[in-house]
C-alpha positions in Angstrom: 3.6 66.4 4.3 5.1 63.5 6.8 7.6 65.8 7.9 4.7 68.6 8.7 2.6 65.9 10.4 5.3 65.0 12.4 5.4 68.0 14.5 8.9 67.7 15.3 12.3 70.2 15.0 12.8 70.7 11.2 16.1 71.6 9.4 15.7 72.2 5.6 19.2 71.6 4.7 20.0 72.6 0.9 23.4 71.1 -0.2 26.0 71.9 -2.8 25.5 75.6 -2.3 29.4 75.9 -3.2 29.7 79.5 -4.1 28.7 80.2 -0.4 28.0 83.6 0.5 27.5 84.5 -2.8 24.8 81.6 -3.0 20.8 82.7 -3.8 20.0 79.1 -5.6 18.6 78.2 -1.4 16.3 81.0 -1.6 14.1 79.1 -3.8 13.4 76.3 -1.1 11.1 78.7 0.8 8.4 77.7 -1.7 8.3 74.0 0.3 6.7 76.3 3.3 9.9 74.3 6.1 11.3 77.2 7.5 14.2 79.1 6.2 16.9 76.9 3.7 20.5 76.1 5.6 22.7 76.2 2.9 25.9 74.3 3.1 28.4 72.2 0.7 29.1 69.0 1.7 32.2 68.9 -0.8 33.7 71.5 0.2 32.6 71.6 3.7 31.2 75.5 3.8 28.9 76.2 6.7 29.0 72.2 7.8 30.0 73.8 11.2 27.4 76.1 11.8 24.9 73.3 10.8 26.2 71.4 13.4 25.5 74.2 15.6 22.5 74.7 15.1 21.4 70.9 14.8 22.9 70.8 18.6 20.8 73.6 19.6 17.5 71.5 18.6 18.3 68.3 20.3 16.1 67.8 23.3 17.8 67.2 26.7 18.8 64.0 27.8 16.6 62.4 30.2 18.1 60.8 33.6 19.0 57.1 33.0 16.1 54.8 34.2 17.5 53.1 37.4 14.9 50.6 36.8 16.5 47.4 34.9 14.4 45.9 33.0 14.3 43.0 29.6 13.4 44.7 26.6 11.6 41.4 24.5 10.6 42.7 20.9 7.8 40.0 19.1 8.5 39.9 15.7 7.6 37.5 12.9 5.8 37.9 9.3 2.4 39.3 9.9 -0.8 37.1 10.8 1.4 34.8 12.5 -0.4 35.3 16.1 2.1 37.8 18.1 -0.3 39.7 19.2 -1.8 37.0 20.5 0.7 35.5 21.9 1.7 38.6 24.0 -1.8 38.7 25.1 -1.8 34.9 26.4 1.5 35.7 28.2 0.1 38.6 30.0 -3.0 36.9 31.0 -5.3 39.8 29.2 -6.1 41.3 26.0 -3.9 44.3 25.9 -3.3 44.7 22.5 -5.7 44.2 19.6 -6.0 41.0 18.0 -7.7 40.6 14.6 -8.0 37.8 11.7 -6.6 40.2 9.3 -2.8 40.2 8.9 -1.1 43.8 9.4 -3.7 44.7 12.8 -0.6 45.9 15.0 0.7 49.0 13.0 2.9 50.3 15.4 5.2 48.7 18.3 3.4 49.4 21.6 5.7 48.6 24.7 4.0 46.4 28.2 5.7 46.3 30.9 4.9 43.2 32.8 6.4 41.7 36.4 7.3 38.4 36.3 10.1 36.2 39.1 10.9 39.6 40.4 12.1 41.6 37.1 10.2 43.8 34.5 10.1 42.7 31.6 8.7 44.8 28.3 6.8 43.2 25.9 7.5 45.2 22.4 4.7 43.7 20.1 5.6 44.7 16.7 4.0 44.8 13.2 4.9 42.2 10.9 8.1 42.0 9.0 7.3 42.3 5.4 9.9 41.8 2.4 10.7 45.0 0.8 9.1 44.4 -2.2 5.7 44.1 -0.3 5.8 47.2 1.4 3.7 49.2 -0.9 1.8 51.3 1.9 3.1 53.8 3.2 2.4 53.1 6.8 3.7 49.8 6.1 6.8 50.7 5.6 7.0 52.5 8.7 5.9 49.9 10.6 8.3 47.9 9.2 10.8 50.5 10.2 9.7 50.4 13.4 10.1 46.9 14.0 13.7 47.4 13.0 14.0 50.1 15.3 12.5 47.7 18.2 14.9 44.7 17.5 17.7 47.6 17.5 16.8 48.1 21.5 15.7 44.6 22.7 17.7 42.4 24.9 15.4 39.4 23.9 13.8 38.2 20.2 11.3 36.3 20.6 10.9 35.5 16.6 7.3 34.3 16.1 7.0 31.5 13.2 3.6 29.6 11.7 3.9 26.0 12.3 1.9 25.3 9.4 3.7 27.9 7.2 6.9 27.0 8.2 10.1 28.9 8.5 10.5 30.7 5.7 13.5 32.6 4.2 11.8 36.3 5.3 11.9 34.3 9.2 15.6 33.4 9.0 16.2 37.0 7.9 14.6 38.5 10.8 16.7 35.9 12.8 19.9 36.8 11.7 18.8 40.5 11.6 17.9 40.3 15.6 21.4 38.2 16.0 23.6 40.4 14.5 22.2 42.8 16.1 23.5 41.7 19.2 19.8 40.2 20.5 19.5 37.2 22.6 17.2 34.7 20.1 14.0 32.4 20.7 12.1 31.1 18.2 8.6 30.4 18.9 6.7 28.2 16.6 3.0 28.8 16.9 -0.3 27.8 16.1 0.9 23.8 17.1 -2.4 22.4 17.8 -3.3 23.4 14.0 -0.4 20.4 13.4 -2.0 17.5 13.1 -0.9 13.9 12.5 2.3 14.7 15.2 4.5 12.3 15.7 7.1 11.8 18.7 10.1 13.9 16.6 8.3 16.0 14.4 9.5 18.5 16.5 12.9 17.6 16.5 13.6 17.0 12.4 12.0 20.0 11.5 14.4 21.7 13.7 17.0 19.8 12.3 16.1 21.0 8.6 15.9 24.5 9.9 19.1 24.7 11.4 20.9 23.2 8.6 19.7 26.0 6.5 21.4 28.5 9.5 23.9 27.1 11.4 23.5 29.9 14.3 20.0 28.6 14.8 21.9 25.7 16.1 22.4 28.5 19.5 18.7 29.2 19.8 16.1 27.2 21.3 12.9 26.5 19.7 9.7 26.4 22.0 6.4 24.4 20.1 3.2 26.8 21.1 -0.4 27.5 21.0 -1.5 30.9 21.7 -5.1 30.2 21.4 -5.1 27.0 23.6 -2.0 28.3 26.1 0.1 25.2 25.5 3.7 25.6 26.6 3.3 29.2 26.5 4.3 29.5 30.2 7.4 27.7 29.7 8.5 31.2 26.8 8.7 33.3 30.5 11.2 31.6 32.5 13.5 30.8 28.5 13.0 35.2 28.4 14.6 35.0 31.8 17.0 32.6 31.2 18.8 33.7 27.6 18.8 37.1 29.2 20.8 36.1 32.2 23.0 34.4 29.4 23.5 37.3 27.4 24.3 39.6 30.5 27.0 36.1 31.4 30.2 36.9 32.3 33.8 34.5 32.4 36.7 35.1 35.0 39.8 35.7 32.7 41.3 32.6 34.6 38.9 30.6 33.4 38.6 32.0 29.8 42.4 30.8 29.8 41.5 27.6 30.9 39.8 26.8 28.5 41.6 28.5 25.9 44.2 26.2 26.7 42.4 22.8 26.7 41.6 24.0 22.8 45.1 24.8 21.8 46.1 21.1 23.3 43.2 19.3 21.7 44.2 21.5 18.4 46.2 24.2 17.3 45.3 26.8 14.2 46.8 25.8 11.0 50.1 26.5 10.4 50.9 28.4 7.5 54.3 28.9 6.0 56.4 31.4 7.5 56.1 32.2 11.4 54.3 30.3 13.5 50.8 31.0 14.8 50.6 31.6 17.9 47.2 32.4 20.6 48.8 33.7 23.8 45.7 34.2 26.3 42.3 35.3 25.7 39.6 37.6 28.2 36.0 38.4 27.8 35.9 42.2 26.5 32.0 42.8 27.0 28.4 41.2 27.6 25.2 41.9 25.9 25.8 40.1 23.9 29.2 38.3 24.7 32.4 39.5 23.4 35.9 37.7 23.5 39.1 39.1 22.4 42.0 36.4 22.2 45.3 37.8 21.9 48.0 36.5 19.1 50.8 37.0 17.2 49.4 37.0 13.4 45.1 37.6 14.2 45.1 37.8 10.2 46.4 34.5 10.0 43.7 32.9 11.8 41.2 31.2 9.7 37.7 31.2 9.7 37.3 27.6 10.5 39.5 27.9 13.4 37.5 30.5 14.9 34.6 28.1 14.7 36.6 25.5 16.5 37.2 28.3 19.6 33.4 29.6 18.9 32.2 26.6 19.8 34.7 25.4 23.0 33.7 28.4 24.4 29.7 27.2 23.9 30.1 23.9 25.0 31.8 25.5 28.4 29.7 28.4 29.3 26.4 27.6 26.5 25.6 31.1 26.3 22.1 29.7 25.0 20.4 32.3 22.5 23.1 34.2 22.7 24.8 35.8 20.1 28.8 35.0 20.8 31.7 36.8 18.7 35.7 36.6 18.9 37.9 39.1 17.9 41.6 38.1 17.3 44.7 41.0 18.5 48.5 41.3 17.7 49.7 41.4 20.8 52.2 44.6 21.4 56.1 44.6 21.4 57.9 41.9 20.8 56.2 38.6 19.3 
C-alpha cells in the first residue's frame, strides 16, 4: 500500500528463484497487483545482471549540479523542544507551523534564507524519537527523514530543553550528526524558563555534559530563548563560522610543522620490536577535516596517541564544531 501511494518506479524483485528458467514459484507474486515478478537468485547470482539492467533503465536523469553554494543547517532535537520555533525566530517570520503538541513538524521542509552574503537552508525536522517509541507509522518516517537530513547538512544545529536537560536520546543524535561528518552546535533552549540562574550555571552544566561525551568538548553550546529572541542572533554568525571551519584547509608545510612540535614534545609509545616511527603528515580532505599521517607501523599506533595528535592539531587550527579524524599509512618501500 505505501509502495502504491508512493507513485514512484517499482521493481518487484522475487529472490531465490534458483532453478532459473525452469522457475514458475515468481508467477504467484502477480496476486500483490506490482507489476510483473523479476526473478533472480541472489546465491547463485542468476539474472542479478539483467536486474541491474533494468534497475539502470528506471533511474531518473541526473540533474545539473547547483552552481549555487549554499549551508545546508538541519534542526534536530527530541520533539516539543521548540525547533520550529526557533527556525521561525531566526527567519524573522512564521514559516513553518508551530504548535503546543509535540510531533507538529512531520516532515523536513527546507528555507532558504540570505544572511552576510551566503544562502543558507534551514532543514527543520521532526523530532528524533527512540526506536521503541516509534509506533506510528508516519513516525517512523519522519524519523527517517530526519536521518536522511543530517545525512546532507553541512551544519547541526542539535536543539536541547534547558529544563529537560540533555538527555542520552540528545547525545545520540549528536554523535549520529558527528560521525556523520556534520559540523555540530548545540542550542539549549527555552532559557528564560531557567530560573534561579546563577553566573556559571551555564558553564557546569556544560561541564557535566561534556564529561558524559568527550567530543562535545569540540562543539559550542549557545543558551537561547526562541520565544523571547535572546541570543538567538548570535546561532547566525556560529552557522557561518563552524561551516567556514569545516570547509578549513592546512598547507602541508604547516601540517608538518606542527606534526613536528608533537613528536618533540612526545613520541608514540614504543613497543618492543622496531621502532615507531611518524614521518610527515598532509590534510587529505575537508568537510569535515581529514588528516592522513604517514608511518612505518600505523597499526602500532595507539589510540591514546591519536588523541595526543587529535588534539595538537585542535589547539592549532580549532576546527570548532568540527568533526576531525586521522588516519595512520605504511609508508611505501623501504621503512
Amino acid at each position: 500500500q505505501y509502495l502504491r501511494k508512493a507513485q514512484r518506479p517499482l521493481l518487484l524483485v522475487v529472490n531465490k528463484a534458483d532453478n532459473l528458467p525452469d522457475e514458475t514459484r515468481q508467477l504467484a507474486f502477480y496476486e500483490l497487483g506490482l507489476g510483473d515478478p523479476f526473478a533472480v537468485s541472489a546465491a547463485v547470482g542468476k539474472s542479478s545482471g539483467d536486474l541491474l539492467d533494468q534497475l539502470v533503465s528506471l533511474l531518473p536523469d541526473t540533474p545539473a549540479a547547483d552552481e549555487d553554494e549554499s549551508i545546508d543547517v538541519a534542526v534536530v532535537g527530541r520533539p516539543n523542544v521548540g525547533k520550529s520555533s526557533l527556525v521561525n525566530r531566526l527567519l524573522g517570520q512564521d514559516r513553518l507551523v508551530v504548535a503546543a503538541e509535540p510531533g507538529t513538524t512531520r516532515d523536513a521542509i527546507d528555507t532558504p534564507f540570505e544572511y552576510q552574503g551566503k544562502k543558507l537552508v534551514f532543514i527543520d525536522t521532526a523530532g528524533l524519537r527512540k526506536r521503541s517509541k516509534v509506533e506510528e507509522d508516519l513516525e517512523f518516517y519522519s524519523t527517517l527523514r530526519t536521518s536522511r537530513a543530517m545525512e546532507r547538512a553541512d551544519v547541526c544545529l542539535l536543539v536541547v530543553d534547558a529544563k529537560d536537560g540533555m538527555h542520552a536520546q540528545d547525545l545520540k543524535i549528536a554523535n549520529e550528526a558527528w560521525d556523520r561528518g556534520a559540523a555540530v552546535i548545540v542550542v539549549v533552549n527555552k532559557w528564560d524558563l531557567i530560573e534561579e540562574k546563577e553566573t556559571n550555571t551555564a558553564r557546569d552544566g556544560e561541564r557535566d555534559i561534556k564529561a558524559r561525551a568527550p567530543f562535545l568538548e569540540f562543539i559550542p553550546f549557545f543558551y537561547v530563548s526562541a520565544k523571547t529572541g535572546q541570543r538567538v542572533n548570535k546561532l547566525l554568525d556560529a552557522i557561518v563560522t563552524v561551516a567556514d571551519e569545516r570547509e578549513k584547509r592546512v598547507p602541508t608545510a604547516e601540517v608538518n610543522r606542527v606534526l613536528e612540535e608533537l613528536l618533540a614534545r612526545q613520541q608514540p609509545p614504543q613497543p618492543v620490536g622496531e621502532s615507531v616511527r611518524l614521518f610527515y603528515a598532509t590534510q587529505v580532505g575537508t568537510a569535515p577535516p581529514r588528516f592522513a599521517v604517514v608511518a612505518n607501523r600505523p597499526e602500532a599506533i595507539p589510540e591514546s596517541y591519536t588523541r595526543y595528535l587529535h588534539n595538537g592539531f585542535r589547539e592549532a587550527w580549532e576546527f570548532t564544531g568540527a568533526p576531525l579524524t586521522i588516519k595512520f599509512r605504511r609508508k611505501r618501500g623501504r621503512r
